[in-house]
N, C-alpha and C positions, 0 to 999 in steps of 0.2 A: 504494500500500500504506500504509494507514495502521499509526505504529508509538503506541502506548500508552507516553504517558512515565513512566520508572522514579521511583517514589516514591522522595523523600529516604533514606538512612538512618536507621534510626530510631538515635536518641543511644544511645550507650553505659548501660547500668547506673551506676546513683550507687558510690562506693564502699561505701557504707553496706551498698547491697542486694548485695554484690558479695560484702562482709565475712557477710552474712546467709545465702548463700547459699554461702560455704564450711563458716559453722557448721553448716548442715543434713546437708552432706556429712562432718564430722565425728562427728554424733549419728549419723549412718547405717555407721560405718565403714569411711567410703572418705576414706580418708590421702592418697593419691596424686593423687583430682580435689580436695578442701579444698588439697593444695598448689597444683596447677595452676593454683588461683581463684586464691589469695592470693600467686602469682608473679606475674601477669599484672594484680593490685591494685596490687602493690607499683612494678608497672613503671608503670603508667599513670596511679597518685598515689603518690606518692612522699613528701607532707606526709601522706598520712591512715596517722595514729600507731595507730590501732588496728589497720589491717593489718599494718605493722610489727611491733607486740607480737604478733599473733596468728599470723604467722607464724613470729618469731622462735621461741616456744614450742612450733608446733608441730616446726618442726626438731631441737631442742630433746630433746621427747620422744623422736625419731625415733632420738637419740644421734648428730645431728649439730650438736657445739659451734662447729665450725668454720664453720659456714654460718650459727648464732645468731649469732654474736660480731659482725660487722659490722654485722645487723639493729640490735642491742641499742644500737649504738655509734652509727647513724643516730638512732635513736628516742630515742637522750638527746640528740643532739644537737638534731632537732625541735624536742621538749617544753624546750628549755632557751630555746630561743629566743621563746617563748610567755607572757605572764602567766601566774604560775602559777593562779590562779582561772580565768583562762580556761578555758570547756568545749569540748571536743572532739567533734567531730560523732559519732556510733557509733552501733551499736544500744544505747547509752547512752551518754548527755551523759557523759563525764568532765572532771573540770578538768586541764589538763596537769599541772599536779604529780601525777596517780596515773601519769602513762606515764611522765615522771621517774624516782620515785621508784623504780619497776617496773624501768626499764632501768637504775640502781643499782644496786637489791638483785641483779638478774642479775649486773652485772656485777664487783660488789665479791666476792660469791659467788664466781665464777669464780676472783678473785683469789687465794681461801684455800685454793684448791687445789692 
């Protein structure tokens, strides 16, 4: 019996397209697969700062601060570790000082509350 060998698996999605393809689920609104994406981002890159902010936000809106607040407090810690000129991978280059300054203003925000 001949067996036909199983093709490799094919690699995972970049996070980039991962992050792409939660915003499409977000433009469409569906809340609950855009989180699904960007838990499953979050796990599997844990440095890409833009899933982080984009998750955090969306929870966020959802009215769950509790679940933001440790996002918020990763993604400053990331982007603090980084040149701040450095750019960060996304669906747009940013330079780490905008996920800084981002996971800041959340979280100094928070503070005044």
């Amino acid at each position: 019996v001949l067996v036909s060998p199983t093709p490799p698996p094919s690699p995972p999605p970049s996070p980039a397209r991962m992050h792409l393809q939660a915003l499409e689920r977000i433009e469409e609104g569906n809340v609950a697969g855009a989180t699904a994406v960007l838990e499953l981002l979050v796990k599997q890159a844990p440095d890409y700062l833009p899933g982080l902010l984009e998750l955090a936000l969306l929870r966020e809106r959802a009215g769950s601060r509790d679940a933001a607040f440790p996002l918020m407090r990763a993604l400053r810690t990331r982007a603090g570790q980084l040149p701040p000129d450095a750019l960060v991978d996304g669906p747009e280059a940013l330079p780490a000082r905008f996920y800084l300054a981002s996971a800041d203003a959340y979280l100094n925000l928070g503070a005044l509350e």
